[in-house]
C-alpha positions in Angstrom: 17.7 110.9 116.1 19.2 110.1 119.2 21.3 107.5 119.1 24.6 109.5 119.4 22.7 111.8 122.6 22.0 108.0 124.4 26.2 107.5 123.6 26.9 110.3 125.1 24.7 110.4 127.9 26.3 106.6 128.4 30.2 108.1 128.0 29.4 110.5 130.7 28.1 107.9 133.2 30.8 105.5 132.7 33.5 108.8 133.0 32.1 109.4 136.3 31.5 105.9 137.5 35.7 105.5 136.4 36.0 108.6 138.2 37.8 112.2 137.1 41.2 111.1 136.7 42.6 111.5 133.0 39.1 112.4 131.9 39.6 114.7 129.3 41.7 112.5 127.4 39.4 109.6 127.3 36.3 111.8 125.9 38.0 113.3 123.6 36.2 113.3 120.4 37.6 111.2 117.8 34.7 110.7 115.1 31.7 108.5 114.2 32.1 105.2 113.5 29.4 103.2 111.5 29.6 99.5 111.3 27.2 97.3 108.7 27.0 93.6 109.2 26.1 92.3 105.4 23.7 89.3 106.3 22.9 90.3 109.9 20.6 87.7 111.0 22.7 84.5 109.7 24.3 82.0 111.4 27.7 83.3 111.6 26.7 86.5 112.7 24.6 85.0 115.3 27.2 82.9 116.3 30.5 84.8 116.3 29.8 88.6 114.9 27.7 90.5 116.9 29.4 89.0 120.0 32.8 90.1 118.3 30.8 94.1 117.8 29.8 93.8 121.2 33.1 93.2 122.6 34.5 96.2 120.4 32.0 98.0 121.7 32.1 97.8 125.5 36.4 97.9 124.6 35.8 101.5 123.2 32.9 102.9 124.8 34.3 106.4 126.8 37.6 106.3 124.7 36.3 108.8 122.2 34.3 107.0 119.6 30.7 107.1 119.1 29.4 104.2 117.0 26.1 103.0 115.5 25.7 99.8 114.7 23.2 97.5 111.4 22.3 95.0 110.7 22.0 94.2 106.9 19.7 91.5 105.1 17.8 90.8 102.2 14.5 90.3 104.6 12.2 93.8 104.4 12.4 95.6 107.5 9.5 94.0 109.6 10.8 90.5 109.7 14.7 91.5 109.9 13.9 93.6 113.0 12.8 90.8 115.4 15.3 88.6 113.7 18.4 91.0 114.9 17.7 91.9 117.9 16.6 88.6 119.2 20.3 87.8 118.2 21.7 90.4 120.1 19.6 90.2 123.4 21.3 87.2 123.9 25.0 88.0 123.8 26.9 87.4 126.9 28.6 90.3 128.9 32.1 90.7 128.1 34.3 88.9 131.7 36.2 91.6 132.0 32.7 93.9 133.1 30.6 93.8 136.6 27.0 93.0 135.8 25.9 96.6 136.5 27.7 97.8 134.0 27.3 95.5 131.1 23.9 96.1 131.7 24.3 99.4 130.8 26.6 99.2 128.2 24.1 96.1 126.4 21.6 98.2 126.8 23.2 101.4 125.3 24.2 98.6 122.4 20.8 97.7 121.3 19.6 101.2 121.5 22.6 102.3 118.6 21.1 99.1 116.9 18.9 99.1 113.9 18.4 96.7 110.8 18.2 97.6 107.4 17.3 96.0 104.4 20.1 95.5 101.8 19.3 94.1 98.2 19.1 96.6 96.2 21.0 99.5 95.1 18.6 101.8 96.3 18.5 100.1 99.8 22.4 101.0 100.0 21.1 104.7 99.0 18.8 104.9 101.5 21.4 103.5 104.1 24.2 106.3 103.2 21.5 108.9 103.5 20.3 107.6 106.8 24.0 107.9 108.3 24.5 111.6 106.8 21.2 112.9 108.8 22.3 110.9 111.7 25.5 112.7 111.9 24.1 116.0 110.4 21.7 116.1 113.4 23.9 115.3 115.8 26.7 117.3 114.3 29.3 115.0 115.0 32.4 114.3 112.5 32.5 110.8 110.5 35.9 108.4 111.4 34.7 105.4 109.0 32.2 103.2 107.8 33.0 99.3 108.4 31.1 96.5 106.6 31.1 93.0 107.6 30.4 90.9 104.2 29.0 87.8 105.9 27.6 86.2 102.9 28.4 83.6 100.3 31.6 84.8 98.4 29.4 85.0 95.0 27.4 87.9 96.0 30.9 90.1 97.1 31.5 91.7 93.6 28.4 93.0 93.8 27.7 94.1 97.2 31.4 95.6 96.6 30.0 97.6 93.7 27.1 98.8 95.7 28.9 100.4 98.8 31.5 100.9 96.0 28.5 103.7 94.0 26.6 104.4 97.2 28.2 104.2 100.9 31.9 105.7 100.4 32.1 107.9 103.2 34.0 111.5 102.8 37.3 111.4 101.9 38.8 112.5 105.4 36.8 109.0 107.2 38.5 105.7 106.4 36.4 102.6 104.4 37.0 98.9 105.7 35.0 96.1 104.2 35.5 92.8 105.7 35.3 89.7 103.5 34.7 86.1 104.8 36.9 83.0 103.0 36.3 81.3 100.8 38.3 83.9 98.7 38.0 81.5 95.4 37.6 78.2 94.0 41.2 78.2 92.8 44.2 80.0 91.5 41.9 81.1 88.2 38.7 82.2 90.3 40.7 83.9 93.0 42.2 85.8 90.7 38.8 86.9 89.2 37.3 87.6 92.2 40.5 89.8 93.0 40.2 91.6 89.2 35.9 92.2 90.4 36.6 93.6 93.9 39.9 95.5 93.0 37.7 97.4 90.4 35.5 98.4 93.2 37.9 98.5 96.3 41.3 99.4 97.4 44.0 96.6 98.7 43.6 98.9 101.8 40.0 99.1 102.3 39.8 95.2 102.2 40.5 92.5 105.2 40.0 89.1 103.6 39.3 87.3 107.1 40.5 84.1 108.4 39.8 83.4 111.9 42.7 81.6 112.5 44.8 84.6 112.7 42.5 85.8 115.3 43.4 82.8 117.5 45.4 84.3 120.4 47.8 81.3 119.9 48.0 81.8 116.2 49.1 85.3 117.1 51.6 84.8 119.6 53.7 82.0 117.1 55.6 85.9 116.0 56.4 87.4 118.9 57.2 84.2 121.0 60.0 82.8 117.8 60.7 86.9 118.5 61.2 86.4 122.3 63.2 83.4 122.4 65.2 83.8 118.9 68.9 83.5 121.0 67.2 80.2 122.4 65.3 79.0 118.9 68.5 80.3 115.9 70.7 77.4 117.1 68.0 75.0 117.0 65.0 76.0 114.3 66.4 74.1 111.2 67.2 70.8 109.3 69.6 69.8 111.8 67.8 69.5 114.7 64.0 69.8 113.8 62.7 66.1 112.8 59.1 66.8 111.8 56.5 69.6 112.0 52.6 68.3 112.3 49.9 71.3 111.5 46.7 69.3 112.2 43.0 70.0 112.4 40.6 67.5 113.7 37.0 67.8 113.9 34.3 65.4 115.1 31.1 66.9 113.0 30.0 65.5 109.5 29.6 68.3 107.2 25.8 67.3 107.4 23.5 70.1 106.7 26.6 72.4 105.1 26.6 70.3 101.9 25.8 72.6 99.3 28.8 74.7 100.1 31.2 71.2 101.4 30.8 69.8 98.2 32.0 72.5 96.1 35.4 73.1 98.5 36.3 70.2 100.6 38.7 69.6 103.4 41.7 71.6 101.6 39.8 74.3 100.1 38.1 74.6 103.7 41.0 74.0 105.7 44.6 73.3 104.3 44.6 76.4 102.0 44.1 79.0 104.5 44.5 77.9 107.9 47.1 75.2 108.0 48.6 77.4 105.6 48.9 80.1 107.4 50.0 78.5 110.5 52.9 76.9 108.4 53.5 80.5 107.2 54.2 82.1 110.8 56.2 79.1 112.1 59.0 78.9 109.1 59.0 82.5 107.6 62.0 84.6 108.2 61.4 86.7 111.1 60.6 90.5 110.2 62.6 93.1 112.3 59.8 94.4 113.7 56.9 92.9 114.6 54.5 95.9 113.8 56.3 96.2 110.4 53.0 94.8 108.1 54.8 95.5 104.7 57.7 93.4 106.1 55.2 90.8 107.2 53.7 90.2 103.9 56.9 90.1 101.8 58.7 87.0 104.3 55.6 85.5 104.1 55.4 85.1 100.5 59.4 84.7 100.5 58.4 81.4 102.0 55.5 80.8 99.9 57.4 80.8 97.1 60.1 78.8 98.4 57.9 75.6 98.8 58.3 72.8 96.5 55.7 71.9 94.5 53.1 69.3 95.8 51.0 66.4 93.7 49.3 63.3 94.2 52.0 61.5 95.3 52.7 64.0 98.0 48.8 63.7 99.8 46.1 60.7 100.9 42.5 61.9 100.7 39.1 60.2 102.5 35.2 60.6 102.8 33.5 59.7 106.1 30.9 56.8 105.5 27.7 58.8 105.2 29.4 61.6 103.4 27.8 60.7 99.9 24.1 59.8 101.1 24.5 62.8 102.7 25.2 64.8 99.5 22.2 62.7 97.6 19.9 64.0 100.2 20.7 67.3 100.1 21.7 68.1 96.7 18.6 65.7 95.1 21.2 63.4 93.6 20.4 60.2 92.2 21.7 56.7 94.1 24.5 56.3 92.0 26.0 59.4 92.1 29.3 59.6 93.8 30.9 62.6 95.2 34.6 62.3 94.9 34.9 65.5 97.7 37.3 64.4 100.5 36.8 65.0 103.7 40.3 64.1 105.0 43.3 65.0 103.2 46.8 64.3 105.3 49.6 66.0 103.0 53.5 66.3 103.1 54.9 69.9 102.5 58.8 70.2 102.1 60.7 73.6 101.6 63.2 74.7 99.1 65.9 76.4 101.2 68.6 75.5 103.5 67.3 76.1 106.7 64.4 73.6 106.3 65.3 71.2 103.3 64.5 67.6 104.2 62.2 68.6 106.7 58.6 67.2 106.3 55.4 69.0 107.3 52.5 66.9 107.8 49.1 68.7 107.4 46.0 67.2 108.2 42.3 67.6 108.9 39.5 65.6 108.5 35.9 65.6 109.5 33.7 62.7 111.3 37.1 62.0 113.2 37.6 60.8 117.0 38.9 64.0 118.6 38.0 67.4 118.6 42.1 69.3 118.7 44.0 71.2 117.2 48.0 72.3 117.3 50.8 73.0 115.5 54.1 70.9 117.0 57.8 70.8 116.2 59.3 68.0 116.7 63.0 67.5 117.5 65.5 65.1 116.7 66.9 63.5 120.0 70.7 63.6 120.5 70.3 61.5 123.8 70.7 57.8 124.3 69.7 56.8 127.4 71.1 53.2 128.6 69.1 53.3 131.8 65.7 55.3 133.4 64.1 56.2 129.7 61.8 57.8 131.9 64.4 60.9 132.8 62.8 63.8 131.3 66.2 64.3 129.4 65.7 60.4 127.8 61.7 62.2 126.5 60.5 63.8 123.3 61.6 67.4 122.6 59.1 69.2 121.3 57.0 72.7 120.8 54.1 72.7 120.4 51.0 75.9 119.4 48.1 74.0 120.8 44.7 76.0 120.3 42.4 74.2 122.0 40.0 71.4 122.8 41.4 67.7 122.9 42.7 67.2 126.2 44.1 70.3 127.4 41.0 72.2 126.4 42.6 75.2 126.5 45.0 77.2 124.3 48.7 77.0 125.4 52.2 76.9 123.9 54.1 73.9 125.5 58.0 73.8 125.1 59.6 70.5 126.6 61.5 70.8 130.0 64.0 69.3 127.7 64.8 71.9 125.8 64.9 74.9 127.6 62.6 77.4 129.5 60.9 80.1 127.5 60.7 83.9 128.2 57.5 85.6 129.1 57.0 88.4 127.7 56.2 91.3 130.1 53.1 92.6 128.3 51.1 90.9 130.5 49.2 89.3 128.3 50.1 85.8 128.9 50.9 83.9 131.8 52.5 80.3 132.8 50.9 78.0 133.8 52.3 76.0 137.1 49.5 74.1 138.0 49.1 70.4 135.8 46.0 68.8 135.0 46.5 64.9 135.3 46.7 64.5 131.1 49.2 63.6 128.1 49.8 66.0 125.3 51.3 64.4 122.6 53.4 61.7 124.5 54.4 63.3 127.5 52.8 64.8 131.1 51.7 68.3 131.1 55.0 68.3 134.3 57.1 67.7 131.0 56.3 71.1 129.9 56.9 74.5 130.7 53.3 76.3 129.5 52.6 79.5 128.7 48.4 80.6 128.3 46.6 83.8 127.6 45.3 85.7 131.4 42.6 86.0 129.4 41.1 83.7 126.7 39.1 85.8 124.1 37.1 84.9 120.5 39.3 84.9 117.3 36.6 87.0 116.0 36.7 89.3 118.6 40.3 90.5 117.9 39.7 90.0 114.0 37.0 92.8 114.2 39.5 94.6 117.1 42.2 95.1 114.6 40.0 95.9 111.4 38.7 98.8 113.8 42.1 99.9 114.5 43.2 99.3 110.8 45.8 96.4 111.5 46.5 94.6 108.0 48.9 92.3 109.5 46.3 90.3 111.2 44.4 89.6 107.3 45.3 87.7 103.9 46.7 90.0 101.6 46.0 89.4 97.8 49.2 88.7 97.0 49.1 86.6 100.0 46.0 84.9 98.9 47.1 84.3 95.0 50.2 82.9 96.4 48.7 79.8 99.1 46.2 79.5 96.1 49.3 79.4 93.4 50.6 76.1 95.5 47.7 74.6 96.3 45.7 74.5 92.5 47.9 71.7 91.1 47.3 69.5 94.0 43.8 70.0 93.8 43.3 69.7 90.3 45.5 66.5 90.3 43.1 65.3 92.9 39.7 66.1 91.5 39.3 62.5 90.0 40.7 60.4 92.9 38.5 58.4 94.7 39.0 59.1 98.4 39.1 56.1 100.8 36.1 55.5 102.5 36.2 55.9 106.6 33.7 55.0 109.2 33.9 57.8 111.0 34.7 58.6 114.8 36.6 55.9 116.7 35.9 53.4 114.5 38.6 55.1 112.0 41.1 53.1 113.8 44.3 53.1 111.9 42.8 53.1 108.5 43.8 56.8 107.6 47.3 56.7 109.4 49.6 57.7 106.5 53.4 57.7 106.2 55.9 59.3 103.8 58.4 57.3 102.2 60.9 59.1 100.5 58.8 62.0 99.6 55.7 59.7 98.5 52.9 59.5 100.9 50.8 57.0 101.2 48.3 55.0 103.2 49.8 52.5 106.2 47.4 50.1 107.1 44.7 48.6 103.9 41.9 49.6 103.2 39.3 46.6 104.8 37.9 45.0 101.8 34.2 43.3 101.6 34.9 40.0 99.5 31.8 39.0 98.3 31.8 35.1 98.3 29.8 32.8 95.5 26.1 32.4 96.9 26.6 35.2 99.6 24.6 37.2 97.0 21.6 38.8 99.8 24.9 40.8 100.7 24.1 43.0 97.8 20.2 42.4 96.9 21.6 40.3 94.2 20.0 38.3 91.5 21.2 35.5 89.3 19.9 33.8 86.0 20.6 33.2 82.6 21.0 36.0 79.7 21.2 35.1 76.5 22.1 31.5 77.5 24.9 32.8 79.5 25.5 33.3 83.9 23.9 36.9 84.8 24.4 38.8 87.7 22.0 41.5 88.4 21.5 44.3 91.0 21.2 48.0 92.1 24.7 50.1 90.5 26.6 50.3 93.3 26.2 46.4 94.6 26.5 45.3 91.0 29.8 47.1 91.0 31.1 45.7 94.4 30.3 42.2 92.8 32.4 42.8 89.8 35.0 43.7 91.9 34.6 40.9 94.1 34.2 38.1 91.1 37.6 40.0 89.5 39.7 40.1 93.2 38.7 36.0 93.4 39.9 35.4 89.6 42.7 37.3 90.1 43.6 35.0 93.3 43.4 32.3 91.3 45.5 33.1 88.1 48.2 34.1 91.0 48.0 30.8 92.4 47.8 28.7 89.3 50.1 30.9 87.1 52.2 33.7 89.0 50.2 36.4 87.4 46.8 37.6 86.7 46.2 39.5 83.4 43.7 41.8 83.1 41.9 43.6 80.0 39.6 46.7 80.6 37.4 48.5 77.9 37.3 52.0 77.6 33.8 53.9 77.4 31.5 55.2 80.9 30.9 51.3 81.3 33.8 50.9 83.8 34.2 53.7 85.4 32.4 52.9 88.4 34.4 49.7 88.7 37.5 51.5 88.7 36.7 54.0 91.2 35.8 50.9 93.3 39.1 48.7 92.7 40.9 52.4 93.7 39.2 51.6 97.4 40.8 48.2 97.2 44.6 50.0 96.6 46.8 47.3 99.0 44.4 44.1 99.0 44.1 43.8 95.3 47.3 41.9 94.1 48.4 44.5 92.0 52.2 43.6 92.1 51.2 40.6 90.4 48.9 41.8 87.9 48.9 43.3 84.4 46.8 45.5 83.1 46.2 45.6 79.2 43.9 47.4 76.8 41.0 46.2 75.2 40.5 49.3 72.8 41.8 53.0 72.6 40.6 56.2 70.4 43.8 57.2 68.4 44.5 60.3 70.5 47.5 61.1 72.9 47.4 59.0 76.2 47.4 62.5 77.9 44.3 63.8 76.4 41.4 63.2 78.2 39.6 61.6 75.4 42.0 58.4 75.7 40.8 55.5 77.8 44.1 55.0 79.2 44.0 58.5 80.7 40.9 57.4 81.6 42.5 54.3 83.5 45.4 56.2 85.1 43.1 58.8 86.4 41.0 56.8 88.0 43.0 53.6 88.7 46.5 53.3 88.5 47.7 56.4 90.1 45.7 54.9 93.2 47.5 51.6 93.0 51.0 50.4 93.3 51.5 48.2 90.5 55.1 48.0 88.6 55.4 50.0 85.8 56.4 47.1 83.9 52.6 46.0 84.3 50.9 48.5 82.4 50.4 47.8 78.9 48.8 51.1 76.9 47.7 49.8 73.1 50.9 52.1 71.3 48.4 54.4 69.1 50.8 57.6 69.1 53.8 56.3 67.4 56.9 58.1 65.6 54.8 61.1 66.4 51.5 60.1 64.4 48.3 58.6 65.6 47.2 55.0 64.0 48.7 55.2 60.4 48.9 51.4 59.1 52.8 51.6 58.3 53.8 52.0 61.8 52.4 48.8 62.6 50.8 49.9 66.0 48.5 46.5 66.5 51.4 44.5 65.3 53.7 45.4 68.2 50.4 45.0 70.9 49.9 41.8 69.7 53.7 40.7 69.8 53.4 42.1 73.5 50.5 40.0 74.3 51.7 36.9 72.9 55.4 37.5 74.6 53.5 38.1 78.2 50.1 36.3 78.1 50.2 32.4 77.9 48.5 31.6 74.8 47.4 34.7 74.0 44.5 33.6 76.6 43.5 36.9 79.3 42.6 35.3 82.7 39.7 38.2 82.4 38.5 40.5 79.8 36.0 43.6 80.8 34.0 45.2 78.2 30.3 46.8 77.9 28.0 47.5 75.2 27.2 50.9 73.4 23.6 52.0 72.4 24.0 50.8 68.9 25.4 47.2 70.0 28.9 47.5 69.6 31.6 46.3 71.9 35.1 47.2 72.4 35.6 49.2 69.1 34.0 46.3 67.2 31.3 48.3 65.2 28.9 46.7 62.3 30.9 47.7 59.9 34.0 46.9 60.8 35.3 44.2 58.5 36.8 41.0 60.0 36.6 38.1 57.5 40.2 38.6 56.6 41.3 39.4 60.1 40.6 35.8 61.9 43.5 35.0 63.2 44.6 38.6 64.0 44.3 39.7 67.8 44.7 43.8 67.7 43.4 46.0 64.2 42.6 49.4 63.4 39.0 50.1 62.8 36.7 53.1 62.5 33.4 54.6 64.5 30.8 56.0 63.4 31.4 58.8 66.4 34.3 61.2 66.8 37.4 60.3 67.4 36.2 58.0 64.5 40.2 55.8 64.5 40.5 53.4 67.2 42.5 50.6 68.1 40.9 47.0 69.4 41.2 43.7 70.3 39.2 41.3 67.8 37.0 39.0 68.6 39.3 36.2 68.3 41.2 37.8 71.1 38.4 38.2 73.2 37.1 34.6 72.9 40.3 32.9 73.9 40.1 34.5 77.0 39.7 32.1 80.1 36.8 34.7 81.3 34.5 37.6 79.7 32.2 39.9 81.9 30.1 42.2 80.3 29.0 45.1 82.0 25.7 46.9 81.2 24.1 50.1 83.2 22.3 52.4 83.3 18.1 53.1 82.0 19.4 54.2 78.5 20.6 50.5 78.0 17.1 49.1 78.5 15.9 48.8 75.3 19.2 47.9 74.0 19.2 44.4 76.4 15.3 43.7 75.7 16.4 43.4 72.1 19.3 41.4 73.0 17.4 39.2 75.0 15.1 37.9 71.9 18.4 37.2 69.3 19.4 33.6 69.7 22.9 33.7 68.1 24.9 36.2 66.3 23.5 39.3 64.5 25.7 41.5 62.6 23.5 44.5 63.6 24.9 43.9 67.1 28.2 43.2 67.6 28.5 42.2 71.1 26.1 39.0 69.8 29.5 37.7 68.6 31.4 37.2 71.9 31.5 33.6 72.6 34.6 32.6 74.8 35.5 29.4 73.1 36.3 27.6 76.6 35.9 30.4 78.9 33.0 31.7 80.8 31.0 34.6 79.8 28.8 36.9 82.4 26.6 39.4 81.8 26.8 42.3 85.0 23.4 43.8 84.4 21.8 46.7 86.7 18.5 46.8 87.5 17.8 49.8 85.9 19.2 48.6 82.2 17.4 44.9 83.5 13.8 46.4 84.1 13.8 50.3 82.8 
């Protein structure tokens, strides 16, 4: 072997190219250190990895350390070997080295280079073997081993396991095993992961890695609220602080990245860790020292904890246009799949304590949007009124602002307004100010508005992440109780959110204002309405649609998703005219899978719909709690009414839980729905009842057997299914045939036999149920897919 001889050889030259001052100090030998990139040859490794290794490299090289470097894969040795090293033949020399000697120092980099094969356990044998020799050989004394787990998060328990049994190094030399987010689905799967890996690892030997922390602007938030605190104390609270924006904007789709998008979305991937963290350095308490990691961690989840809880009402989510052909192509889904995954969430934090209470924090990010940016601003409340020259610098927004990068400014700074006052530079030399303006805005005001600070020297996030796992800094990396905290918070959000249908977005400037959001009160919601596509009578080639007659009735027949859009349509236009004739617009909806598509539609439509005028009633229920998730009217809040604002007073759930039992005759639960129906809805007559058809031909919860003859005039009854839940509450038929219109909705390829048969009985049938909807002077339609229509 002789890797370590070409180090050395390499240490010497650079000694005597620095010359002989201080020499003995710097060559002084402080152990081998062995670094293992899990998944070697992947993308992030290409991209960001072995540049970050490089960069340690050419750092420590003559300072005491000898190093070898591998790279790890699940490819045998003869492909993984071209694939590395034509990665690492094309890293760029670090600024801060002449050409000469990067040449030297790349070249001593590939030669400590190797790949290595890692699947099995034996292959993590044979790689702790192969670093004994080495250093046996070469007699040299181990520091640590360092492994870079750049691979999905469901293969870390047992890569864990295997260095875990095969790689420790002696007890004297130090373990550090890096770990790339995600870190966890949720609050329950982070938790398991934590339980697998803590079996296998100590808290100190991991760094859970988000690159954020690595952002030289991320990691000067600290020390700079440190620098300035005389200047920030008077000023960093709910007296003076207005607002504070954390945003992430991105122009790329998440095309191509699908399989692991659609599992985590825009808060998993960005507000949970990130944002988060961001939040966390700009409000925690300050530690009293800076290098104090323990202290860190416990202010950090101080303010964790002190965050009040967030929910629906508290966020707006979106999906870029092509987001869910995207995911059909990639993931083999069928047409009329829908992804509910957003890819834009804007949410409003607020803080338990008295230092920040009443302060709002937006947080957004989004993907497929018109800027590249990203920053981190304060923004103060003005105490100035200014009766002439608004333009005075004193008459402009106060503001801080932690921009890290791109967007205008393409570079990262920290901007304070002239207006405030003018912040100290630390004398690390690190960072410098910047005097010399660009012609651009930031945020509302001249770069001449601000006083800027900048890094002398811009470097990777990744570059210091991998600096400070070297030199054993846990203050740069999520902690687990760190990590179970963000995730603590953000899990009831997200689980709130996983049936909401996010608003649909063009994508890139075409957004316009259509995913602006605003907060009133501590409600957030959409500004501007959602642009709706009203589908006019005889404009059918909009959707490939097809009329005729069914079962002497109107039919309207398409593809799924257009068929929805023209249920929609038909119910927004008979909704407009109920309002016009009558004030009001009453609406009944069946429970079952039949609607579900149409209400996740109607959810796009939340502030052009007239929901304020409209009430929505019940066609049947399972006799189960409303809060189960077996009752249609959970169904309907999940997937509609939380999305809309309609007054409470609107919403009429069929009452099947009363004096704490479900449908027993003596409480009289249809009596008091049909005494509510007949106080609120003229004549008893719905402007529009919705209702599909099951397998067997039933409708509503109007089975074969269900007995009727003695139940004419009634409007609600209790009846029985066949199928579990087997009580349920329903409209009759007599209800349902005074109503001024019926649609009947039928999808899907299982429901082809079903209408064929349908489609040859001319009249009733008491074998199928639905035969026996006949609107005595309303219309009926039949909303038919294609694929029920022709199998």
């Amino acid at each position: 072997m002789l890797w370590i001889r070409w180090e050395l050889l390499l240490m010497a030259s650079i000694c005597w190219q620095r010359g002989h001052t201080d020499n003995h100090e710097a060559t002084k030998s402080l152990g081998h250190v062995t670094v293992v990139v899990v998944g070697g040859t992947g993308d992030l490794a290409r991209k960001y990895l072995w540049q970050g290794f490089f960069q340690l490299y050419a750092d420590q090289v003559g300072k005491g350390h000898t190093f070898s470097f591998y790279g790890g894969g699940l490819s045998p040795t003869e492909k993984g070997t071209p694939l590395l090293f034509g990665i690492l033949k094309e890293l760029a020399c670090p600024p801060e080295l002449s050409v000469e000697r990067c040449d030297l120092v790349k070249d001593q980099f590939l030669h400590l280079s190797k790949y290595h094969q890692l699947k099995t356990t034996e292959d993590y044998e044979k790689l702790s073997q192969q670093i004994k020799q080495q250093l046996e050989q070469e007699g040299m004394v181990e520091a640590g081993r360092l492994f870079y787990l750049s691979v999905p998060a469901f293969a870390y328990a047992d890569i864990a396991e295997k260095i875990n049994k095969t790689c420790r190094p002696p007890s004297d030399a130090w373990l550090r095993v890096v770990l790339e987010k995600p870190f966890g689905h949720d609050l329950y799967s982070a938790q398991a992961l934590y339980k697998k890996l803590s079996d296998q690892l100590k808290e100190k030997e991991m760094y859970r890695i988000d690159h954020y922390l690595g952002k030289q602007v991320v990691s000067k938030i600290l020390p700079f609220r440190k620098e300035n605190k005389k200047l920030l104390d008077p000023i960093w609270n709910k007296h003076h602080i207005e607002r504070i924006e954390i945003v992430l904007k991105e122009t790329l789709d998440a095309k191509g990245r699908i399989q692991f998008y659609d599992q985590y979305g825009v808060i998993r991937d960005v507000l949970q860790n990130h944002l988060t963290e961001v939040m966390t350095l700009m409000l925690m308490n300050l530690p009293a020292n800076l290098s104090n990691s323990k202290e860190i961690l416990q202010n950090k989840l101080n303010f964790l904890a002190s965050l009040q809880h967030v929910d629906n009402s508290n966020a707006v989510v979106g999906q870029y246009q092509a987001y869910n052909e995207e995911v059909q192509e990639e993931l083999n889904k069928t047409k009329d799949y829908f992804s509910l995954t957003p890819t834009f969430a804007g949410v409003v934090v607020h803080v338990d304590n008295a230092q920040y209470e009443g302060i709002p924090i937006f947080m957004t990010s989004g993907k497929a949007l018109d800027e590249r940016v990203s920053y981190a601003r304060v923004l103060f409340k003005s105490d100035v009124f200014c009766v002439q020259d608004p333009n005075n610098v004193q008459c402009k927004s106060k503001q801080i602002i932690f921009y890290l990068g791109h967007g205008t400014l393409q570079y990262p700074a920290i901007l304070l307004s002239k207006n405030l006052f003018k912040p100290k530079l630390a004398s690390s030399g690190d960072w410098k100010e910047v005097t010399e303006y660009k012609d651009v805005n930031v945020l509302g005001l001249p770069l001449s508005d601000y006083y800027i600070q900048s890094p002398v020297t811009p470097r990777e996030a990744y570059c210091e992440l991998i600096s400070h796992v070297f030199f054993g800094r846990k203050d740069s990396f999520i902690s687990a109780e760190g990590l179970l905290a963000s995730w603590e918070f953000w899990t009831p959000l997200l689980e709130g959110l996983s049936r909401v249908f996010p608003r649909v977005y063009p994508g890139g400037v075409a957004n316009g204002n259509l995913l602006n959001f605003q907060l009133q009160g501590h409600q957030v919601a959409f500004s501007h309405e959602a642009v709706v596509n009203v589908i006019k009578p005889g404009a059918e080639d909009n959707f490939q649609v097809m009329q005729g007659k069914y079962r002497s009735s109107e039919m309207v027949s398409a593809w799924a998703q257009e068929l929805v859009e023209r249920l929609a349509s038909d119910l927004l236009l008979a909704a407009e005219e109920a309002i016009h004739e009558e004030g009001q617009f009453h609406l009944a909806l069946s429970g079952g899978s039949s609607p579900v598509a149409l209400l996740r539609a109607l959810a796009l439509n939340l502030y052009t719909f007239p929901w304020r005028n409209t009430h929505i009633w019940q066609v049947d229920e399972r006799c189960v709690p409303h809060t189960e998730s077996g009752s249609n009217f959970r169904s309907i809040h999940d997937l509609l009414l939380q999305h809309i604002r309609i007054p409470y007073f609107n919403i009429h759930p069929m009452p099947v839980h009363l004096t704490q039992r479900l449908c027993v005759e003596e409480d009289g639960g249809p009596t008091l729905y049909e005494k509510e129906i007949k106080k609120h809805v003229n004549g008893s007559s719905f402007h529009y009842i919705l209702i599909g058809v099951g397998q067997d031909g039933h409708t509503a919860s109007l089975f074969q057997d269900t007995k009727l003859e003695n139940d004419e005039e009634r409007l609600v009854i209790l009846t029985e299914s066949p199928i579990k839940p087997h009580q349920r509450m329903s409209l009759t038929f007599t209800a349902i045939n005074r109503a001024r219109r019926v649609g009947v909705l039928i999808m899907g390829k299982s429901k082809h036999e079903l209408v064929s048969q349908l489609s040859r009985i001319k009249g009733e049938s008491s074998k199928y149920p639905i035969t026996k909807v006949q609107p005595k002077s309303g219309t009926l339609i039949w909303y038919i897919d294609y694929d029920a229509l022709l199998g």
